[in-house]
Biopython code that builds the backbone (N, CA, C, O; Angstrom):
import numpy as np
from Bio.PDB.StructureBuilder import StructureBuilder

atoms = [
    (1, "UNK", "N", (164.689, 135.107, 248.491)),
    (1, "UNK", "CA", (163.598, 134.386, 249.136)),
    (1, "UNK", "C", (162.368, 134.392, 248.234)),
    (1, "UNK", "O", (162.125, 135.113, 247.267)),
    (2, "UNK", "N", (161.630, 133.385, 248.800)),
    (2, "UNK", "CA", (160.318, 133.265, 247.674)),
    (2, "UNK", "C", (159.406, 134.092, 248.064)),
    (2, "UNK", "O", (159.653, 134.710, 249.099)),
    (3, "UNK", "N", (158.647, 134.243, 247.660)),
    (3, "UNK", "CA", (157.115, 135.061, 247.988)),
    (3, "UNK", "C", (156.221, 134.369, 248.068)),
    (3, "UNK", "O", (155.862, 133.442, 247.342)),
    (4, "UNK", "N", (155.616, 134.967, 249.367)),
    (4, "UNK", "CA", (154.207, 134.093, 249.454)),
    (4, "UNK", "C", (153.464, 133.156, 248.283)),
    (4, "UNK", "O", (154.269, 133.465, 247.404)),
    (5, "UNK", "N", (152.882, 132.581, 247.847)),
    (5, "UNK", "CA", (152.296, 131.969, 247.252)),
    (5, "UNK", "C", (152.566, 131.258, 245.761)),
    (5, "UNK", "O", (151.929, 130.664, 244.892)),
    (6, "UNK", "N", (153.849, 131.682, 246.020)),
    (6, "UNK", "CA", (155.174, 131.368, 245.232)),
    (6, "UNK", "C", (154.846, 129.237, 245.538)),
    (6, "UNK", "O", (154.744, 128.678, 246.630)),
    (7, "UNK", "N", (154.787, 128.732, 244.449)),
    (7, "UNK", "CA", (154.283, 127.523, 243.941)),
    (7, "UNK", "C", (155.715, 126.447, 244.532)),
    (7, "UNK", "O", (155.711, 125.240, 244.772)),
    (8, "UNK", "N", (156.582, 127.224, 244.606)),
    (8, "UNK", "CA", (157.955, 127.050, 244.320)),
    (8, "UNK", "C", (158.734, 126.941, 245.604)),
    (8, "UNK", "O", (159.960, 126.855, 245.539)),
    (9, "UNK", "N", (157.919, 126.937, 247.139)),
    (9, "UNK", "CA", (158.948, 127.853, 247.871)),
    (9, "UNK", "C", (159.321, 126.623, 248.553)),
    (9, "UNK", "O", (160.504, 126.540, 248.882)),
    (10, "UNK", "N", (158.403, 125.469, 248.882)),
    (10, "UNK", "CA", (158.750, 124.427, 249.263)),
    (10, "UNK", "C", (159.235, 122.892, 248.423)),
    (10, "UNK", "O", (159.561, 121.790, 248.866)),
    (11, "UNK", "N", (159.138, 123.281, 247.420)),
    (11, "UNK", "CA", (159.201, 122.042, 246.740)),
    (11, "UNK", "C", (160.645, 120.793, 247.142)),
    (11, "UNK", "O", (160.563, 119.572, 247.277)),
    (12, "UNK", "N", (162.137, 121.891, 247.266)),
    (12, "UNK", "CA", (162.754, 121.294, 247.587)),
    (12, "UNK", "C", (162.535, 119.962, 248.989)),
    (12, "UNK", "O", (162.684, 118.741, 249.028)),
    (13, "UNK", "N", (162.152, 120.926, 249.896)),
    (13, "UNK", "CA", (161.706, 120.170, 251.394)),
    (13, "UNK", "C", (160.831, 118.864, 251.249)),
    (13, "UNK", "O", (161.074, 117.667, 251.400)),
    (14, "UNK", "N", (159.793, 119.538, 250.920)),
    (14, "UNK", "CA", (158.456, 118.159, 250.281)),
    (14, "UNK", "C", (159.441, 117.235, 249.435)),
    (14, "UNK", "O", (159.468, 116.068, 249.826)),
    (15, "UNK", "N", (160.026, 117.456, 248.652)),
    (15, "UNK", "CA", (160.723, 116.557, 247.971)),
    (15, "UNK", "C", (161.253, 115.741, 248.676)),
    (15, "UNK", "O", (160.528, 114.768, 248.888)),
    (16, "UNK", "N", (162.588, 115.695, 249.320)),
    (16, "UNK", "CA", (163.156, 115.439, 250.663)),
    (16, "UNK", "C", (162.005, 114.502, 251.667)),
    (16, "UNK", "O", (161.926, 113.278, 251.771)),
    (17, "UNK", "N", (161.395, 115.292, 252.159)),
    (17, "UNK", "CA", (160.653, 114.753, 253.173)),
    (17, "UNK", "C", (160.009, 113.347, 252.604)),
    (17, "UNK", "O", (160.325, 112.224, 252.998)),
    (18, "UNK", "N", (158.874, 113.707, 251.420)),
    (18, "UNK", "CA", (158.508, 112.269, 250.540)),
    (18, "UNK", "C", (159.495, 111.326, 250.438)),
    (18, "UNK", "O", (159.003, 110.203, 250.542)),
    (19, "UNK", "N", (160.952, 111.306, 250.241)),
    (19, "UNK", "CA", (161.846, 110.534, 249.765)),
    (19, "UNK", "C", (161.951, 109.980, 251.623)),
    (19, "UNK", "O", (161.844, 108.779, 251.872)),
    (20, "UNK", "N", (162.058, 110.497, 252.202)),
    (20, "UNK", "CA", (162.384, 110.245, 253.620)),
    (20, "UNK", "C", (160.843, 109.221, 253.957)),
    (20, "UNK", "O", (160.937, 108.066, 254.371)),
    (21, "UNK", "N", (159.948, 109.674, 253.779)),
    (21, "UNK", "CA", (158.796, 108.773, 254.301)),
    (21, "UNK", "C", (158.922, 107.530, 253.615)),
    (21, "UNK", "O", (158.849, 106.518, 254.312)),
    (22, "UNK", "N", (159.145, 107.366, 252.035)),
    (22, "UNK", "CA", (159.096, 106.382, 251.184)),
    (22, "UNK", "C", (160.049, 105.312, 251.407)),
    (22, "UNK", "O", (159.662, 104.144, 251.385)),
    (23, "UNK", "N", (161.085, 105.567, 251.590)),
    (23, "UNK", "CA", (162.540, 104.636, 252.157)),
    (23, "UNK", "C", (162.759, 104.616, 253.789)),
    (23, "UNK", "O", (163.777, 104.030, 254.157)),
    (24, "UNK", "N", (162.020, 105.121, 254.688)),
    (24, "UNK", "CA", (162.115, 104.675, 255.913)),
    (24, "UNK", "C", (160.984, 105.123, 256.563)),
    (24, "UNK", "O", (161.332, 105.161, 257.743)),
    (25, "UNK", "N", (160.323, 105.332, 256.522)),
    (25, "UNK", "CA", (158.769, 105.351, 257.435)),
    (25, "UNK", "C", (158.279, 104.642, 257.709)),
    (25, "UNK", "O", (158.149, 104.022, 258.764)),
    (26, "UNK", "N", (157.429, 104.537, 255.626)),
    (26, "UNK", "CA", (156.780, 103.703, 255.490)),
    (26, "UNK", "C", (156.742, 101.780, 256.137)),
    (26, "UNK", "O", (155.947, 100.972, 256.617)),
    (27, "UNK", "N", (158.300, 101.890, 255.683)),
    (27, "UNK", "CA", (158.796, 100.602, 256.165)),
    (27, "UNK", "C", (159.258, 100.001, 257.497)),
    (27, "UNK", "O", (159.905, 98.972, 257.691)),
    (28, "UNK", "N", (158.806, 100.823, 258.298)),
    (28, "UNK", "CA", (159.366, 100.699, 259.997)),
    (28, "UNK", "C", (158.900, 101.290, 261.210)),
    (28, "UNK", "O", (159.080, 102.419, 261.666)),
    (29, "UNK", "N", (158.183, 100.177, 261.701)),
    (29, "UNK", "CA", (157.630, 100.482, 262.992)),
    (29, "UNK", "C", (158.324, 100.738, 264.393)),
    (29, "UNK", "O", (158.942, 99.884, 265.029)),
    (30, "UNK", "N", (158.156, 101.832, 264.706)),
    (30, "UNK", "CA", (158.833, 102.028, 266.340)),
    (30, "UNK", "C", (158.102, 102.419, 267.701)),
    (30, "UNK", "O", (157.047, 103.018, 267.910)),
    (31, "UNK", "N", (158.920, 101.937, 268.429)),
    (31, "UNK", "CA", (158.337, 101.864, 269.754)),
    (31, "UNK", "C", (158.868, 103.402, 270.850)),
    (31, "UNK", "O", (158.237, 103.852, 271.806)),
    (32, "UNK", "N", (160.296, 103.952, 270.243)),
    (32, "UNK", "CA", (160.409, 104.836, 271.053)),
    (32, "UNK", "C", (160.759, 106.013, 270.168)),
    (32, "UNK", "O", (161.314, 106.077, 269.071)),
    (33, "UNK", "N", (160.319, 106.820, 270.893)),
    (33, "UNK", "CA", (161.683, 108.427, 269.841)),
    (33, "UNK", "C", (162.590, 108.146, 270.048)),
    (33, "UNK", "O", (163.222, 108.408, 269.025)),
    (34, "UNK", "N", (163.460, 107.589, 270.984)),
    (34, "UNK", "CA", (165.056, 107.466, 270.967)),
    (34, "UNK", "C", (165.007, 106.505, 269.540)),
    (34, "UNK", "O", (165.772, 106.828, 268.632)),
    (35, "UNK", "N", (164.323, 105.614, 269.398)),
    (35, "UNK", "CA", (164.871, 104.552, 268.014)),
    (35, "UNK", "C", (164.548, 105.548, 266.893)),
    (35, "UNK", "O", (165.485, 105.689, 266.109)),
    (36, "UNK", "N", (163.292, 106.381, 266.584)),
    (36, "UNK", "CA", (163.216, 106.929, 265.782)),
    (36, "UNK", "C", (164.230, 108.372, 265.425)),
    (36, "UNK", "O", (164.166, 108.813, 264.278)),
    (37, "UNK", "N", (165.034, 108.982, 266.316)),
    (37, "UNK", "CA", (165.984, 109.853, 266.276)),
    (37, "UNK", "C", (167.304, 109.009, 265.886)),
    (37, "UNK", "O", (168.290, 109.548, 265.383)),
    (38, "UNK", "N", (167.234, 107.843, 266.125)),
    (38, "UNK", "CA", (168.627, 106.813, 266.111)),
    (38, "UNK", "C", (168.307, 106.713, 264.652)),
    (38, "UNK", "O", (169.211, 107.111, 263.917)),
    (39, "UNK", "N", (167.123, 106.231, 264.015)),
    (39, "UNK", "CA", (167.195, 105.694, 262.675)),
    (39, "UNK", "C", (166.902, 106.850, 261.570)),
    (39, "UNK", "O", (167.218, 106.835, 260.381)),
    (40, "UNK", "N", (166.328, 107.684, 262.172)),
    (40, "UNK", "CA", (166.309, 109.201, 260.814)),
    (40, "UNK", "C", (167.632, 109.639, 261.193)),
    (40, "UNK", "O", (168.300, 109.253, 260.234)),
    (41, "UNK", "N", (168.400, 110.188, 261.969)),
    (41, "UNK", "CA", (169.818, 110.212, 262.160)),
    (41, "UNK", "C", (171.329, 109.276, 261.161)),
    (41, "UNK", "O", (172.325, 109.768, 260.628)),
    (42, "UNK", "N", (170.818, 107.646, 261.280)),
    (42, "UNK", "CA", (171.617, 106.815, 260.553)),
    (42, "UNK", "C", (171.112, 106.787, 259.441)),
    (42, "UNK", "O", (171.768, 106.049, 258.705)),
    (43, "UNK", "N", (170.144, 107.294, 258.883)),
    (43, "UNK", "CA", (169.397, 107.242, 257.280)),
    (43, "UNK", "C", (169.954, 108.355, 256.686)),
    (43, "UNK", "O", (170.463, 108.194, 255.576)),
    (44, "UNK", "N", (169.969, 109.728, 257.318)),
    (44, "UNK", "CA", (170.853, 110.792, 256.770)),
    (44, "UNK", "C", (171.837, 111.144, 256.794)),
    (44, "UNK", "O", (172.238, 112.086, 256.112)),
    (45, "UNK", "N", (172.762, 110.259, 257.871)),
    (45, "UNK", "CA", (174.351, 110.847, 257.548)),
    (45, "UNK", "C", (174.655, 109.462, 256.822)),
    (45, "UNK", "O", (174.799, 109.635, 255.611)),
    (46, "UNK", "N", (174.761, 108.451, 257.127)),
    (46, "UNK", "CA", (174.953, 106.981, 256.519)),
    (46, "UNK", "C", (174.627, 107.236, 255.384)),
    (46, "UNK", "O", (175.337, 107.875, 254.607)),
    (47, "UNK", "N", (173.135, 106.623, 255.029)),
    (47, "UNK", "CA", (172.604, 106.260, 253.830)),
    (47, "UNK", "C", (171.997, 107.388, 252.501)),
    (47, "UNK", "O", (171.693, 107.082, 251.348)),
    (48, "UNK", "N", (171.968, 108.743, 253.162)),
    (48, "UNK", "CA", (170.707, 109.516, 252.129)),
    (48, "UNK", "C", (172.731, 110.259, 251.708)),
    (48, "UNK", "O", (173.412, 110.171, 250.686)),
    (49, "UNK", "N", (172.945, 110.751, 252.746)),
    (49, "UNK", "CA", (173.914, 112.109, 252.212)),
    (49, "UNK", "C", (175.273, 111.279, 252.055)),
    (49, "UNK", "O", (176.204, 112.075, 251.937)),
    (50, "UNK", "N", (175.697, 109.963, 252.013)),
    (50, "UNK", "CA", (176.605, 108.738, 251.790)),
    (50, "UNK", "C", (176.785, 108.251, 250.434)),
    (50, "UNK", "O", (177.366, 108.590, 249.403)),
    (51, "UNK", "N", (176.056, 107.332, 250.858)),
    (51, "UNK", "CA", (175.255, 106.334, 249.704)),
    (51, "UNK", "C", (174.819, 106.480, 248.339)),
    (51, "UNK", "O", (175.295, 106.281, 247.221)),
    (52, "UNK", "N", (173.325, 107.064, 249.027)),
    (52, "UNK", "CA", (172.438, 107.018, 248.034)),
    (52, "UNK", "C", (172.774, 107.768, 246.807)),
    (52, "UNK", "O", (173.607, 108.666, 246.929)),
    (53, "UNK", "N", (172.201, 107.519, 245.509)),
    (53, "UNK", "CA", (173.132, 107.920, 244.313)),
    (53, "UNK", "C", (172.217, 109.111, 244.267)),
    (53, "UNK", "O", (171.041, 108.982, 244.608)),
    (54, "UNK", "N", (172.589, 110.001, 243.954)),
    (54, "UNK", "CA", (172.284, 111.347, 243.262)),
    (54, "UNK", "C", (172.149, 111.944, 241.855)),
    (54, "UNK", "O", (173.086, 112.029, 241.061)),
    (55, "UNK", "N", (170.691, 112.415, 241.587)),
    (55, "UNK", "CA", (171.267, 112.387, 239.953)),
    (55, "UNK", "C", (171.552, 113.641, 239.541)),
    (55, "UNK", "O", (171.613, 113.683, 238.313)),
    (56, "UNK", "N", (171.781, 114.832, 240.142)),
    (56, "UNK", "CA", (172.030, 115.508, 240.306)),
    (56, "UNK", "C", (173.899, 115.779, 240.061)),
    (56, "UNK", "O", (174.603, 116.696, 239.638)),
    (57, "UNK", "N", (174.127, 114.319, 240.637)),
    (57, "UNK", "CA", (175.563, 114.095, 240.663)),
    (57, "UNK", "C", (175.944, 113.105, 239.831)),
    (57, "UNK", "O", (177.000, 112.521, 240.071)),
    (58, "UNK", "N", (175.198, 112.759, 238.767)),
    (58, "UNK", "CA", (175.168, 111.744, 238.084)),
    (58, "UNK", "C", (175.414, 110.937, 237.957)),
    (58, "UNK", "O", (176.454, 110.594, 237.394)),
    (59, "UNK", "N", (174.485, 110.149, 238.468)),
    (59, "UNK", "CA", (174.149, 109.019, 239.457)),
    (59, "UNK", "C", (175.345, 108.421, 240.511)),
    (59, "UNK", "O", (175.540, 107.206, 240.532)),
    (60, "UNK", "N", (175.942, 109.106, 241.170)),
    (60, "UNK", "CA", (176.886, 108.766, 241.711)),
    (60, "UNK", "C", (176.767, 109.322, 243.322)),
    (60, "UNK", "O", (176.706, 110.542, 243.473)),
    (61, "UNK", "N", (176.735, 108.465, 244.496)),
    (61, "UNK", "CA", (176.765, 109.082, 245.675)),
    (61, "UNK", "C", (177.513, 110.275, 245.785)),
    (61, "UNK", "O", (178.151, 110.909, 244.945)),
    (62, "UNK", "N", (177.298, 110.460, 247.046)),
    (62, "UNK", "CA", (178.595, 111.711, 247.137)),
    (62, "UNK", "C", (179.680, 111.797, 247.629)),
    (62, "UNK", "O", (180.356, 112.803, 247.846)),
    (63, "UNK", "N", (179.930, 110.537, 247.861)),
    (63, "UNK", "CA", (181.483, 109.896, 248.535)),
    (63, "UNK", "C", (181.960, 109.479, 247.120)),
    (63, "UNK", "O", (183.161, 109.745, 247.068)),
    (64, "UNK", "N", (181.536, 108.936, 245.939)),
    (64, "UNK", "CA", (181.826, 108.207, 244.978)),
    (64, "UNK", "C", (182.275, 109.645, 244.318)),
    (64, "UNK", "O", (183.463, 109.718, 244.004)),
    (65, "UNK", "N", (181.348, 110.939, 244.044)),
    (65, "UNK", "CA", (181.499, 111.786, 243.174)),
    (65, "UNK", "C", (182.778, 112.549, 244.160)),
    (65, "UNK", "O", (183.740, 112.909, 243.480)),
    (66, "UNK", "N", (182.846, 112.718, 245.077)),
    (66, "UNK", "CA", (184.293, 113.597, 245.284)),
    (66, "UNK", "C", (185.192, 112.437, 245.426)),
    (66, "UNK", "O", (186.193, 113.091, 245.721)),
    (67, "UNK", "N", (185.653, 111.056, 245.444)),
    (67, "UNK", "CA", (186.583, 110.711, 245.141)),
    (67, "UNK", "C", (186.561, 111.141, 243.730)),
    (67, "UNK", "O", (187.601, 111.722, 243.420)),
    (68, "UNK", "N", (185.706, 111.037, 242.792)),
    (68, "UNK", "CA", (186.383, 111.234, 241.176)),
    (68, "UNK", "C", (186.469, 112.539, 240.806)),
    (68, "UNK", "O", (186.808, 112.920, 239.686)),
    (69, "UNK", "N", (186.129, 113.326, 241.846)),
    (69, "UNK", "CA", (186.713, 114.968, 241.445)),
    (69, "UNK", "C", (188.106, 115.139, 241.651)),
    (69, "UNK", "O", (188.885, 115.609, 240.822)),
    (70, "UNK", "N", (188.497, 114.579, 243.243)),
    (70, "UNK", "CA", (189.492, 113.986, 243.287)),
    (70, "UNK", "C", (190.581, 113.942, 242.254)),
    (70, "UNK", "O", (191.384, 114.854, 242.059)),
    (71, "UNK", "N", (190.539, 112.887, 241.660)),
    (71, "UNK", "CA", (191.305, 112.050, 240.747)),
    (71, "UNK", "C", (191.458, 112.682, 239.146)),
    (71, "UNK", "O", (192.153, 112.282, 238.212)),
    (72, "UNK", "N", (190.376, 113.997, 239.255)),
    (72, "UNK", "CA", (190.349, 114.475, 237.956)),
    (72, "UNK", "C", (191.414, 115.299, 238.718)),
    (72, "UNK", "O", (192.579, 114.934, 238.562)),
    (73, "UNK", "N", (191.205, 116.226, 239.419)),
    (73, "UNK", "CA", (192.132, 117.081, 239.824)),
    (73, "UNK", "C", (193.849, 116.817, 239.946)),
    (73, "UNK", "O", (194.741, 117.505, 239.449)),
    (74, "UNK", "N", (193.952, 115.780, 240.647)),
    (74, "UNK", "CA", (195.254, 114.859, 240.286)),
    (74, "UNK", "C", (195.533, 114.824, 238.667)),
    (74, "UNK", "O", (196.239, 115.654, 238.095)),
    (75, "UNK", "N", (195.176, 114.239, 238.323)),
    (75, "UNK", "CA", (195.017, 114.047, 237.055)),
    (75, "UNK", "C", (196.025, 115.146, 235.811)),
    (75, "UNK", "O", (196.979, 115.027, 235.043)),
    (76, "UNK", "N", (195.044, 116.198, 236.274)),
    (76, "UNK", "CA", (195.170, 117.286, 235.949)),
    (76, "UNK", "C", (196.667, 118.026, 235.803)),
    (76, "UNK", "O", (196.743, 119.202, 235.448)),
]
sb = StructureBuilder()
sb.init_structure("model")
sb.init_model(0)
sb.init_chain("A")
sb.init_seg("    ")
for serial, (resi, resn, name, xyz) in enumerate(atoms, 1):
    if name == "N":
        sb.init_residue(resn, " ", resi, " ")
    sb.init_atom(name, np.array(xyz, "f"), 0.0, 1.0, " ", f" {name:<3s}", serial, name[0])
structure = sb.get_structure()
């Protein structure tokens, strides 16, 4: 765990969260919490932890990168 005042302890989250305001906040007005639990819900299992490319995973979603772990393993 980090220590207090540790520069470091949130960065992951803030990271995350910014990426979350920037690709669906910003861009969408709602009228109820049920729509807003419906659409941060379909943004993170659908589109953020799906989809979206990772570069981490180089540049490859994460459905894309374990099919080709996949196929290395076959492979193999």
């Amino acid at each position: 765990m980090s220590r207090r005042g540790n520069c470091w302890d949130n960065a992951v989250a803030e990271s995350f969260f910014s990426t979350l305001r920037v690709e669906l906040v910003y861009e969408t007005a709602w009228t109820t919490r049920h729509q807003v639990r419906a659409e941060v819900f379909e943004y993170l299992e659908v589109f953020y932890n799906g989809q979206r490319r990772h570069s981490s995973l180089g540049y490859l979603s994460p459905i894309d990168f374990e099919q080709h772990r996949r196929q290395e393993k076959l492979a193999a």
